[in-house]
FIDO-457342 format. One record per atom (N, C-alpha, C, O): x, y, z; residue number from 1; atom name; residue in one letter. Coordinates in Angstrom, 3 decimals, m for minus. Atoms other than C-alpha are relative to their C-alpha. Layout:
BEGIN
- X,Y,Z,NUM,CA,A;
...
! end
This chain:
BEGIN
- m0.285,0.689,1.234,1,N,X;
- 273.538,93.247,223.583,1,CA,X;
- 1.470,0.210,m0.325,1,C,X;
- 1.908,1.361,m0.332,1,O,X;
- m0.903,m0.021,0.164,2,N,X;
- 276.708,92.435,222.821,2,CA,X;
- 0.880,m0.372,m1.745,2,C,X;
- 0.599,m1.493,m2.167,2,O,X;
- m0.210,0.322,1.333,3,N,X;
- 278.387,92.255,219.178,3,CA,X;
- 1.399,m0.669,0.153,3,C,X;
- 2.371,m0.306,0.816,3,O,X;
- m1.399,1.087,m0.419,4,N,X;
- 280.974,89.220,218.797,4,CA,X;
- 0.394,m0.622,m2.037,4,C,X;
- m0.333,m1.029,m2.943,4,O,X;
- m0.362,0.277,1.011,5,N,X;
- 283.209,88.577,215.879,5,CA,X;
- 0.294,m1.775,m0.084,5,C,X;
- 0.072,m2.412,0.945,5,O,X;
- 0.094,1.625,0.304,6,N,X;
- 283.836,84.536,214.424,6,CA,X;
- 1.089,m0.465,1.366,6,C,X;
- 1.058,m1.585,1.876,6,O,X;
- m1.287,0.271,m0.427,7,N,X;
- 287.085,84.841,216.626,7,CA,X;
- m0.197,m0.231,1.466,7,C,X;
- 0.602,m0.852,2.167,7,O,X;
- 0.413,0.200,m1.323,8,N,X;
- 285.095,85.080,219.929,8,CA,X;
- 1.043,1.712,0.463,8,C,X;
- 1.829,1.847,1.401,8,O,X;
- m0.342,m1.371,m0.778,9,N,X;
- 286.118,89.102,220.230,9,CA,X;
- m1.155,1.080,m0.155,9,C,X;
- m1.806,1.310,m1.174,9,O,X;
- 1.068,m0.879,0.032,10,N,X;
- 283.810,91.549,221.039,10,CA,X;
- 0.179,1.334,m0.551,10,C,X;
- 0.840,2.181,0.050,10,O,X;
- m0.158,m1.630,0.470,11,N,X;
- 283.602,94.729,218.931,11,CA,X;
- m0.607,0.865,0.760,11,C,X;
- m0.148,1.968,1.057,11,O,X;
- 0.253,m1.511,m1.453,12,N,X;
- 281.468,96.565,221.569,12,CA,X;
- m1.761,m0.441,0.338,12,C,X;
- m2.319,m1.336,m0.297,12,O,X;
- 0.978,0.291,m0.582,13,N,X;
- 278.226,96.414,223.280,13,CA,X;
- m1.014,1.139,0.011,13,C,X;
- m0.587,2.129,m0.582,13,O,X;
- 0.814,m0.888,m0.730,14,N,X;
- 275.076,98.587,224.570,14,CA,X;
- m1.008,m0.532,0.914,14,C,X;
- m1.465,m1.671,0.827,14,O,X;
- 1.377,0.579,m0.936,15,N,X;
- 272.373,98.305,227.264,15,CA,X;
- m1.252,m0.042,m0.394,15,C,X;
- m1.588,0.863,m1.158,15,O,X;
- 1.644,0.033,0.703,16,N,X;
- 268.727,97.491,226.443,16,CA,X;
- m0.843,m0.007,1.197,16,C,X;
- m0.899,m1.073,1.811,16,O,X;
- 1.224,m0.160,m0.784,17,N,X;
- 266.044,98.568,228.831,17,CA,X;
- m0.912,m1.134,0.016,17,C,X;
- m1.455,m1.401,1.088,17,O,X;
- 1.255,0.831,0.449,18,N,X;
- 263.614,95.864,227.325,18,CA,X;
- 1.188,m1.301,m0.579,18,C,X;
- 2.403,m1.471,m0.479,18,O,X;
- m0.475,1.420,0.854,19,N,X;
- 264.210,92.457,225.306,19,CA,X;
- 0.622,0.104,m1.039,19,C,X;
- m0.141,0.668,m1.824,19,O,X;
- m0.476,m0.227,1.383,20,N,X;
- 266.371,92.553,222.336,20,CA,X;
- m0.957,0.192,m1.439,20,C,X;
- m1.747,m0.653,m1.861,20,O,X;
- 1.222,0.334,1.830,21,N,X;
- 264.361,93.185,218.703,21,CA,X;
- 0.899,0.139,m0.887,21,C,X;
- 2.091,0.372,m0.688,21,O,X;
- m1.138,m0.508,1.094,22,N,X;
- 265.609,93.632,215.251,22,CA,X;
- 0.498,1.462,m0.064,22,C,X;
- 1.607,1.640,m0.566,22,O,X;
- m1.229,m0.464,0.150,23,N,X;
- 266.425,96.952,215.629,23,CA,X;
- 0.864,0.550,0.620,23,C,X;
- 1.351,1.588,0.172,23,O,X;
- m0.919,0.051,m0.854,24,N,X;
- 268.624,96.927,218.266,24,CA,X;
- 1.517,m0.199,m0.574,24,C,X;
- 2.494,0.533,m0.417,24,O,X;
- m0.874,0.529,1.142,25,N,X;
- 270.887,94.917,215.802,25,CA,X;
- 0.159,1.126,m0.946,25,C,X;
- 1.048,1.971,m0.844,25,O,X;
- m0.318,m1.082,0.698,26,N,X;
- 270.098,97.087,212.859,26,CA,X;
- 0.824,0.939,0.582,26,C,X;
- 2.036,1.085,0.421,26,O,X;
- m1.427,m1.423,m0.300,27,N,X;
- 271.307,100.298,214.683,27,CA,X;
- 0.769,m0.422,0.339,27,C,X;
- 1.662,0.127,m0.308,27,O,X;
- m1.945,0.761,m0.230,28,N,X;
- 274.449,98.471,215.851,28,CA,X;
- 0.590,0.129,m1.190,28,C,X;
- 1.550,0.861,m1.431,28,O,X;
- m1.289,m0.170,1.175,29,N,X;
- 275.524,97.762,212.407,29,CA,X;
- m0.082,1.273,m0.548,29,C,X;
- 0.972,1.878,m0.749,29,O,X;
- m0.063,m1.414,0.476,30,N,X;
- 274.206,101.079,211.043,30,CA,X;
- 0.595,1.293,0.636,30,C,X;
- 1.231,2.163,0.041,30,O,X;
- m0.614,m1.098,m0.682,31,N,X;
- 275.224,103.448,213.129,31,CA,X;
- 1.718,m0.168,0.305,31,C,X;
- 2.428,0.818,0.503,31,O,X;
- m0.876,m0.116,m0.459,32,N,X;
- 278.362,101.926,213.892,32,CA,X;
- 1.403,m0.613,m0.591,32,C,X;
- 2.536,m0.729,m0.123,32,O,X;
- m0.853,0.399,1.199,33,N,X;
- 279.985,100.567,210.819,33,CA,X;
- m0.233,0.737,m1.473,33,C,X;
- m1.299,0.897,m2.068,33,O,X;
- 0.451,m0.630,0.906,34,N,X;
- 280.903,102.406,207.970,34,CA,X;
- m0.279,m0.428,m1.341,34,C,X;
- m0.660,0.377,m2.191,34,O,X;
- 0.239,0.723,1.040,35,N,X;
- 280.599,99.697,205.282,35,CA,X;
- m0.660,m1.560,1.131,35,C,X;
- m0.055,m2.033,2.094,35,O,X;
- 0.517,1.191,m0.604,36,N,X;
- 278.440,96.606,206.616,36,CA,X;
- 0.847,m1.154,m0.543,36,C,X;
- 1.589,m1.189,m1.525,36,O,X;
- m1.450,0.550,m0.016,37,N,X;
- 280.312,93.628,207.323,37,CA,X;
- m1.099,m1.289,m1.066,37,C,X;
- m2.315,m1.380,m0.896,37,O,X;
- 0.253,0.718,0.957,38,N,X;
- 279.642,90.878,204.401,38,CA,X;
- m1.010,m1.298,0.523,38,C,X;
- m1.778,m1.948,m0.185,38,O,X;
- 0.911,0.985,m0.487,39,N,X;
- 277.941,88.459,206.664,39,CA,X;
- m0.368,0.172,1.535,39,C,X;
- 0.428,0.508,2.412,39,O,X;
- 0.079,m0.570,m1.614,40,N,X;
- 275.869,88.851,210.017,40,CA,X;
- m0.629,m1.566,0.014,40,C,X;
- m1.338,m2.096,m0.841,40,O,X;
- 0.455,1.181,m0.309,41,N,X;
- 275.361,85.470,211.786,41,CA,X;
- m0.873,0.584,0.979,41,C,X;
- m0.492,1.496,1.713,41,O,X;
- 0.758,0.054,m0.915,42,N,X;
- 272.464,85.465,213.727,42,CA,X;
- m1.121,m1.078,0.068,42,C,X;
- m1.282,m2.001,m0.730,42,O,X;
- 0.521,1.360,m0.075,43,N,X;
- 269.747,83.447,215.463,43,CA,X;
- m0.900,0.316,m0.532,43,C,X;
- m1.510,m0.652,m0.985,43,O,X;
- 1.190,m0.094,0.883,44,N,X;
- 266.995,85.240,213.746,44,CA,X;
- 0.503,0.826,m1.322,44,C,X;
- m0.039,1.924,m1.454,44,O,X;
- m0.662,m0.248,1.255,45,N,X;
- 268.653,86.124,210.654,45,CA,X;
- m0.743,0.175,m1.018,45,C,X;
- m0.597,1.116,m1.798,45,O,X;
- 0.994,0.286,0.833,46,N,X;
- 265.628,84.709,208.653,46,CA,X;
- m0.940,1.416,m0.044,46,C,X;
- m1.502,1.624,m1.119,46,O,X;
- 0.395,m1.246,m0.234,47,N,X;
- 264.126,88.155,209.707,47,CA,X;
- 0.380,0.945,m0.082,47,C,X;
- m0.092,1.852,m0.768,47,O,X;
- m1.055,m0.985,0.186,48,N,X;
- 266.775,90.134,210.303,48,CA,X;
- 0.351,0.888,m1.394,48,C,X;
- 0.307,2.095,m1.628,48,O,X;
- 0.188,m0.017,1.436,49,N,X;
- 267.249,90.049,206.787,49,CA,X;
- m0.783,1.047,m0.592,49,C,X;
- m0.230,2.133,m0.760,49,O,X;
- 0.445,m1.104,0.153,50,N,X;
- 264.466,92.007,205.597,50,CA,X;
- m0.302,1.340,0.415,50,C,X;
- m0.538,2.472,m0.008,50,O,X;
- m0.069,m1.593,m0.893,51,N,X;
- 264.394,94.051,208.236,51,CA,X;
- 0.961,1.086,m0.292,51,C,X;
- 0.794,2.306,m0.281,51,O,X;
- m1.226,m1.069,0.191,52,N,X;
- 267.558,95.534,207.504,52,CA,X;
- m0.557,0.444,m1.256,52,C,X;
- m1.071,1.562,m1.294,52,O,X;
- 0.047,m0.335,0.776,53,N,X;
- 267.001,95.267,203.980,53,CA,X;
- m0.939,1.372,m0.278,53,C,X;
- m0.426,2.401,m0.717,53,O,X;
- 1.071,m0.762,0.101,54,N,X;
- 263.322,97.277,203.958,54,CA,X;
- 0.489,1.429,0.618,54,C,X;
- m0.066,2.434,0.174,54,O,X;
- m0.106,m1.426,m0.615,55,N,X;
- 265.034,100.298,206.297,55,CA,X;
- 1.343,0.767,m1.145,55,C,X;
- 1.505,1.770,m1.840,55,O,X;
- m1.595,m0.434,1.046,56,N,X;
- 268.425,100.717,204.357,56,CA,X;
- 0.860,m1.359,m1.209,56,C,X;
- 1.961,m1.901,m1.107,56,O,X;
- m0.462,0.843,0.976,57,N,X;
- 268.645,98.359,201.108,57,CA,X;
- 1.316,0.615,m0.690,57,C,X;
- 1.939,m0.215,m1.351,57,O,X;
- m0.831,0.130,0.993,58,N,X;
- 271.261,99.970,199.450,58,CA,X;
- 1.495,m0.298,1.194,58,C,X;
- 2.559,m0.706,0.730,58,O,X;
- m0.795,0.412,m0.367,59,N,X;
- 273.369,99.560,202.636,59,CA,X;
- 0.561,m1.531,0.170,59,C,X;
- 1.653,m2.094,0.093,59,O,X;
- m0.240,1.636,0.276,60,N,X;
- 272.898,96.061,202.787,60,CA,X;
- m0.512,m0.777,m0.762,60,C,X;
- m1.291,m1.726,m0.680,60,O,X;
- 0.235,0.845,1.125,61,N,X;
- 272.872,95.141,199.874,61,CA,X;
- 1.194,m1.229,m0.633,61,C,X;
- 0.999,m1.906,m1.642,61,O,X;
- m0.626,0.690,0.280,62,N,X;
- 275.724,93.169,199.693,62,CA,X;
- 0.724,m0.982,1.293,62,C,X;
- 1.877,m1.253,1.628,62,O,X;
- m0.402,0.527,m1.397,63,N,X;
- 275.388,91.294,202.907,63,CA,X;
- m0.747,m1.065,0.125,63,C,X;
- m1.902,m0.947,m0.284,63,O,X;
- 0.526,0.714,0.040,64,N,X;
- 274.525,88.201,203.571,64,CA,X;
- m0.375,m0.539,1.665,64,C,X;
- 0.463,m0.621,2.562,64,O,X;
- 0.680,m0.184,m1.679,65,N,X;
- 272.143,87.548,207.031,65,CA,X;
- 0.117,m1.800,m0.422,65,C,X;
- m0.068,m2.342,m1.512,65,O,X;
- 0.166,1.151,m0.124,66,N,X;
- 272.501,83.946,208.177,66,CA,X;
- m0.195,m0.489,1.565,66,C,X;
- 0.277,0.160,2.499,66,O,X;
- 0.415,1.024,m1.511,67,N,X;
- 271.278,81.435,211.399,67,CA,X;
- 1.286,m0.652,0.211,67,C,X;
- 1.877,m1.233,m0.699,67,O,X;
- m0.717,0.904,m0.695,68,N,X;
- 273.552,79.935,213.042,68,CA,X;
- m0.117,m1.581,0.293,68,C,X;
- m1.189,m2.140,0.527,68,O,X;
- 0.404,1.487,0.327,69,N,X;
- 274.394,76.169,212.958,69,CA,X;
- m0.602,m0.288,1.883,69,C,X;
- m1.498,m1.110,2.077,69,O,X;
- 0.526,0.192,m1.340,70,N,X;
- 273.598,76.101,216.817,70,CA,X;
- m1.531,0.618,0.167,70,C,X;
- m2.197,0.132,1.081,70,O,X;
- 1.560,m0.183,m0.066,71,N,X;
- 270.013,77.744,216.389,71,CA,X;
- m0.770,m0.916,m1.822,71,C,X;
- m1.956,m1.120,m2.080,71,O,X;
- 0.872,0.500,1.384,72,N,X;
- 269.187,76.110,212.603,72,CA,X;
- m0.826,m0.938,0.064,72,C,X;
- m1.791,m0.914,m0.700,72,O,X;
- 0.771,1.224,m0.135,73,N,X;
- 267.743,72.965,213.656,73,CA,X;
- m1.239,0.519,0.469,73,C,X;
- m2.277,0.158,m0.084,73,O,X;
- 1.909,m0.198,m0.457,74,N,X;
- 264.563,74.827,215.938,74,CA,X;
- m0.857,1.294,m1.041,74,C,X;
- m1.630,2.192,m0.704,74,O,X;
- 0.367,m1.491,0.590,75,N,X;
- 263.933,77.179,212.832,75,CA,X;
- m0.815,m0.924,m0.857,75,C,X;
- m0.166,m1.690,m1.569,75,O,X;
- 0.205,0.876,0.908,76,N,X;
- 261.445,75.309,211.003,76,CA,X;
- m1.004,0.833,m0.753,76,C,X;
- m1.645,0.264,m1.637,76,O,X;
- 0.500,m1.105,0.750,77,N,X;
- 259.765,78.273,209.693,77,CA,X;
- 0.840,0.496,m0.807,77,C,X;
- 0.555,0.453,m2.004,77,O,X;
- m0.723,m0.587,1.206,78,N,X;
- 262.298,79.822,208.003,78,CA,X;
- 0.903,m0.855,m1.143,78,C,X;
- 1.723,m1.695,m0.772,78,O,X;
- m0.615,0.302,1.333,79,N,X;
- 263.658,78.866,204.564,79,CA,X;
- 1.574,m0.134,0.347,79,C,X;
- 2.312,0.676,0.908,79,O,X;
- m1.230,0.861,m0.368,80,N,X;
- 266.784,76.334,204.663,80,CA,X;
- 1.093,1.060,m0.926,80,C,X;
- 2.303,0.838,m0.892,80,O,X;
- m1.255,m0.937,0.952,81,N,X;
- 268.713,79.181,202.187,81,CA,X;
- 0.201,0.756,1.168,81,C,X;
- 1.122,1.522,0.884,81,O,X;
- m0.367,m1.102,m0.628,82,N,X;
- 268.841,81.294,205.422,82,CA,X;
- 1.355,m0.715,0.847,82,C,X;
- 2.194,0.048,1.323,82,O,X;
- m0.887,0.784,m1.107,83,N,X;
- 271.206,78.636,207.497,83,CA,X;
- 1.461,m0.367,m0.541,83,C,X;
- 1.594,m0.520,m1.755,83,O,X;
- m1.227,m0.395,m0.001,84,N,X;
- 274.734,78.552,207.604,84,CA,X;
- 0.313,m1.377,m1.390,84,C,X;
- 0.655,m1.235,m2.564,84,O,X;
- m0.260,0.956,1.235,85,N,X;
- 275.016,75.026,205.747,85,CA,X;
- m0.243,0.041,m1.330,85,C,X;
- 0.429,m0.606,m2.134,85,O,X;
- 0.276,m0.436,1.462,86,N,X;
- 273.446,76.323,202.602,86,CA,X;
- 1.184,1.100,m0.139,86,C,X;
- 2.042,0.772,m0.959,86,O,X;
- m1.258,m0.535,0.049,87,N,X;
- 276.040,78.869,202.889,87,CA,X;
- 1.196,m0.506,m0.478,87,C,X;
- 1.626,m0.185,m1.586,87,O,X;
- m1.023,0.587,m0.072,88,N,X;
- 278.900,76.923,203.312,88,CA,X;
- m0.147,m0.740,m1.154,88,C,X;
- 0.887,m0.803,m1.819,88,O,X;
- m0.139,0.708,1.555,89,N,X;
- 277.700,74.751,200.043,89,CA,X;
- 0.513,0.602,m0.586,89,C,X;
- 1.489,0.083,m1.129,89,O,X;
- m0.507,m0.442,1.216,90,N,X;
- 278.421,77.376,197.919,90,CA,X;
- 1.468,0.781,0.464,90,C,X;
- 2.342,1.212,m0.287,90,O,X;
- m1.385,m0.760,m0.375,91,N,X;
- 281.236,78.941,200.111,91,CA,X;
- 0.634,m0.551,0.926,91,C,X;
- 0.566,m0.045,2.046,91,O,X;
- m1.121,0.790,m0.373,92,N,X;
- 283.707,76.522,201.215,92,CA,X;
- 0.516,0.347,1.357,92,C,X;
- 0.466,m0.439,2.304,92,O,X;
- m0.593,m0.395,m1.017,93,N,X;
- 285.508,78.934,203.676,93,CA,X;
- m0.941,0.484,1.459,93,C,X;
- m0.536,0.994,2.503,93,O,X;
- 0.840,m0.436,m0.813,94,N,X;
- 282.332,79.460,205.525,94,CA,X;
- m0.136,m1.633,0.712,94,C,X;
- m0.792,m1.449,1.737,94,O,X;
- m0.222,1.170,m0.464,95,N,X;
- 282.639,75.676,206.631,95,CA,X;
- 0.883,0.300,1.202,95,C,X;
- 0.588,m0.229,2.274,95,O,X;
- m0.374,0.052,m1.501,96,N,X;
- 285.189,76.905,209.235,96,CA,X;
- m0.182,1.021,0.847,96,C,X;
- 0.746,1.463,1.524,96,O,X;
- 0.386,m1.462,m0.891,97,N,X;
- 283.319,79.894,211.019,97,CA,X;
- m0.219,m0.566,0.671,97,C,X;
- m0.660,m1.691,0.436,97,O,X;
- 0.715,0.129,m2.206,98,N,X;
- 282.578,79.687,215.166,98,CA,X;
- m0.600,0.565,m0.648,98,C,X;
- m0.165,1.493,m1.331,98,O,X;
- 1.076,m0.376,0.339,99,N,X;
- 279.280,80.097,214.202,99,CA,X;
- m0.690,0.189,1.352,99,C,X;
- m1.723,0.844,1.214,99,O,X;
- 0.102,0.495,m1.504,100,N,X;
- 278.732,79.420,218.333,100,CA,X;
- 0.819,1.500,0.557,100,C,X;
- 0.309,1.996,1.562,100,O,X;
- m0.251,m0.401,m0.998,101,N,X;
- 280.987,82.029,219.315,101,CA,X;
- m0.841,1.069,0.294,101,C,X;
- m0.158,1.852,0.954,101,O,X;
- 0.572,m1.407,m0.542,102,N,X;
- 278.218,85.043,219.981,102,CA,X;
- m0.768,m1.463,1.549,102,C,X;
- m1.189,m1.059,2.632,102,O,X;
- 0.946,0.714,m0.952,103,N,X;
- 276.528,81.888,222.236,103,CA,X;
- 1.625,m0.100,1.362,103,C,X;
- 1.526,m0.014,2.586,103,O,X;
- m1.207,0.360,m1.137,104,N,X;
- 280.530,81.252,223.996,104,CA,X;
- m0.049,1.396,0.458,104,C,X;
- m0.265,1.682,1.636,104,O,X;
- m0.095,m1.443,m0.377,105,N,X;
- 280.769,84.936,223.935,105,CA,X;
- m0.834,0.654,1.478,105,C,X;
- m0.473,1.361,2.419,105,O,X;
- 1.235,m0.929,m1.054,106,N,X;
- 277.149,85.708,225.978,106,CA,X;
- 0.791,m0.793,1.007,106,C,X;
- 1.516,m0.141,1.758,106,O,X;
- m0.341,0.493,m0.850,107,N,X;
- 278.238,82.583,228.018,107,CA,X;
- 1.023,0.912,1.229,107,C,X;
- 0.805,1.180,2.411,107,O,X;
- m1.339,m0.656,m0.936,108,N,X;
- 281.294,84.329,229.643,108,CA,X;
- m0.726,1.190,0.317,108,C,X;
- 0.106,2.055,0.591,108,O,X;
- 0.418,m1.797,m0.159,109,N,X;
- 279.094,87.724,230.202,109,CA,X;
- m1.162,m0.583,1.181,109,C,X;
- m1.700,0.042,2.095,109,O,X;
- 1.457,0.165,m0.769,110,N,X;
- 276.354,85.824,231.825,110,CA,X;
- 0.533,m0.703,1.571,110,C,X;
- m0.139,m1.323,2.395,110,O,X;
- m0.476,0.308,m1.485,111,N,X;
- 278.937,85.216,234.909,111,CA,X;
- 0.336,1.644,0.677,111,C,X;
- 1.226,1.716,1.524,111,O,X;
- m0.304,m1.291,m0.394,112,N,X;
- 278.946,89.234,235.630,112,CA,X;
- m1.831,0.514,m0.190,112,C,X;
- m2.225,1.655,0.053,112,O,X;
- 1.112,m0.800,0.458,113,N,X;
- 275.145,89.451,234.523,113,CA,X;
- m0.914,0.811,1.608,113,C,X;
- m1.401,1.924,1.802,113,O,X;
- 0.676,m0.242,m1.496,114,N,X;
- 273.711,89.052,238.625,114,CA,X;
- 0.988,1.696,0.214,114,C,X;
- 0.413,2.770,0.037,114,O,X;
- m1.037,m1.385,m0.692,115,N,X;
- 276.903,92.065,239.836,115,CA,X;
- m0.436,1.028,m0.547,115,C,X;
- m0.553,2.065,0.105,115,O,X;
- 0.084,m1.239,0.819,116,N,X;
- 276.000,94.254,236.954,116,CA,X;
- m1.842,0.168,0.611,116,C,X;
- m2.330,1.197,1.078,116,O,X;
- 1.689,m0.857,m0.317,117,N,X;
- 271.985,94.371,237.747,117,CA,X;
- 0.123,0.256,1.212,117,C,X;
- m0.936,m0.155,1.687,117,O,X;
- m0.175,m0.859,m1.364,118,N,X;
- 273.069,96.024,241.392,118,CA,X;
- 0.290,0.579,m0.425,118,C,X;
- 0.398,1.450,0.437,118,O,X;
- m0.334,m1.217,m0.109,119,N,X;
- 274.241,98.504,239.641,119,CA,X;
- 0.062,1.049,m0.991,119,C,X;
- m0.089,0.731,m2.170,119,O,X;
- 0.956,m1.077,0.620,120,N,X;
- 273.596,102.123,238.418,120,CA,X;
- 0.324,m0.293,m1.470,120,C,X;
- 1.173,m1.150,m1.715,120,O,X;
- m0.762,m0.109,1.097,121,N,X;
- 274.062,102.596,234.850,121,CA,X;
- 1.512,0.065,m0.482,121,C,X;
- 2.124,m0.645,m1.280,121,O,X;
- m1.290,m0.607,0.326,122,N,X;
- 277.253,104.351,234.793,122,CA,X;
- 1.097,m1.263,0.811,122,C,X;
- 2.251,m1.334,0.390,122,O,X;
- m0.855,1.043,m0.877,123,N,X;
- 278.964,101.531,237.104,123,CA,X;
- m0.247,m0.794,m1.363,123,C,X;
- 0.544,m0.842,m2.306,123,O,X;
- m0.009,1.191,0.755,124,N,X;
- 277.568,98.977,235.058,124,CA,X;
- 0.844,0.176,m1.305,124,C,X;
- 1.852,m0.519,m1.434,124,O,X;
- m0.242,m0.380,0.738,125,N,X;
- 278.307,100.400,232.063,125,CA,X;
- 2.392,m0.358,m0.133,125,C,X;
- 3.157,m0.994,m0.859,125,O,X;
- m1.593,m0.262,m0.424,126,N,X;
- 282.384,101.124,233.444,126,CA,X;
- 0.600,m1.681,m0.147,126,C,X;
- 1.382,m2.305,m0.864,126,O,X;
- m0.581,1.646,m0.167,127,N,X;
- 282.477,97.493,234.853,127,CA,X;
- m0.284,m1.015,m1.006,127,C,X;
- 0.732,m1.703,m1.106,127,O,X;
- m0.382,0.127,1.317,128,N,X;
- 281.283,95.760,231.404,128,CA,X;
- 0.802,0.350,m0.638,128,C,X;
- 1.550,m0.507,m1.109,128,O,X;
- m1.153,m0.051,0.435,129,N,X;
- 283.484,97.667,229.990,129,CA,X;
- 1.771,m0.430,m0.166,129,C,X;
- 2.545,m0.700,m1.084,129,O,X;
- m1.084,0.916,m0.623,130,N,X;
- 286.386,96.457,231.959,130,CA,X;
- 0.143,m1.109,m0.111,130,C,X;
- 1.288,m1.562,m0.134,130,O,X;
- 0.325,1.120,m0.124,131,N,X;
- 285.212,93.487,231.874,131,CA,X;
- 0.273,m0.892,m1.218,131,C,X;
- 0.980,m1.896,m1.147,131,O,X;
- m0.223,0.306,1.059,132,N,X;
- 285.007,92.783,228.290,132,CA,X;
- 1.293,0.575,m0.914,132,C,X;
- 1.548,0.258,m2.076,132,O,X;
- m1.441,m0.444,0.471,133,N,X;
- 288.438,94.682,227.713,133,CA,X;
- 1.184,m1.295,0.479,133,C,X;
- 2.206,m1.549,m0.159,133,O,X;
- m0.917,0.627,m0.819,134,N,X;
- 290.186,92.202,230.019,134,CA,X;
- m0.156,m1.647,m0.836,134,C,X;
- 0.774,m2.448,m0.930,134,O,X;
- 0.189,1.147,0.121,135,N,X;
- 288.614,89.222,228.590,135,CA,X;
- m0.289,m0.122,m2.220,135,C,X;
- m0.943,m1.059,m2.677,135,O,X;
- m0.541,m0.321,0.993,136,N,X;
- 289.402,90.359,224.566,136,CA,X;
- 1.540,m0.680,m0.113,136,C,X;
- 2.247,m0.446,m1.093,136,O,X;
! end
């Protein structure tokens, strides 16, 4: 899992044994920010959301979880206040976020994904690293 800012830069990564869940995410921002950042785009956001909220409300309590305009359309379960365009109604400057770049971001990772599963942890680990330093 990789964490990607609007700008298409990666603040940093970890490995996941299994499939991503929510709190994979959670501990990312908790553990590794010391004030949560005012808005987390994501594709399940609609979830995300309480999830965070229910473990540590007073940390994010002033954060706003949103979908992405590239996943909003297949979300037809979750409530249209979670998606970026309701956003952007009331906040103007949210009209020009890369809401796309964690999807450009994986893109470029998912041409190292085959090299990296040959190898041990600690390689992989090194060569991601490198990898995503070079391309910052």
């Amino acid at each position: 899992m990789a964490v990607w800012c609007t700008h298409s830069i990666c603040y940093g990564f970890h490995c996941m044994p299994t499939s991503e869940g929510h709190n994979d995410v959670f501990s990312a921002l908790y553990t590794h920010w010391a004030m949560p950042p005012k808005q987390v785009i994501y594709d399940f956001a609609c979830t995300l959301g309480p999830y965070c909220m229910t473990r540590e409300g007073d940390f994010f309590a002033n954060t706003d979880f949103i979908i992405d305009l590239f996943h909003a359309p297949g979300y037809t379960k979750c409530s249209p206040a979670c998606f970026l365009k309701a956003y952007a109604g009331a906040d103007p400057r949210l009209k020009f976020i890369n809401s796309s770049a964690v999807e450009c971001g994986n893109s470029v990772l998912e041409c190292i994904r085959k090299s990296v599963s040959y190898m041990g942890q600690y390689r992989a680990m090194l060569y991601m690293k490198t990898f995503i330093s070079i391309n910052n």
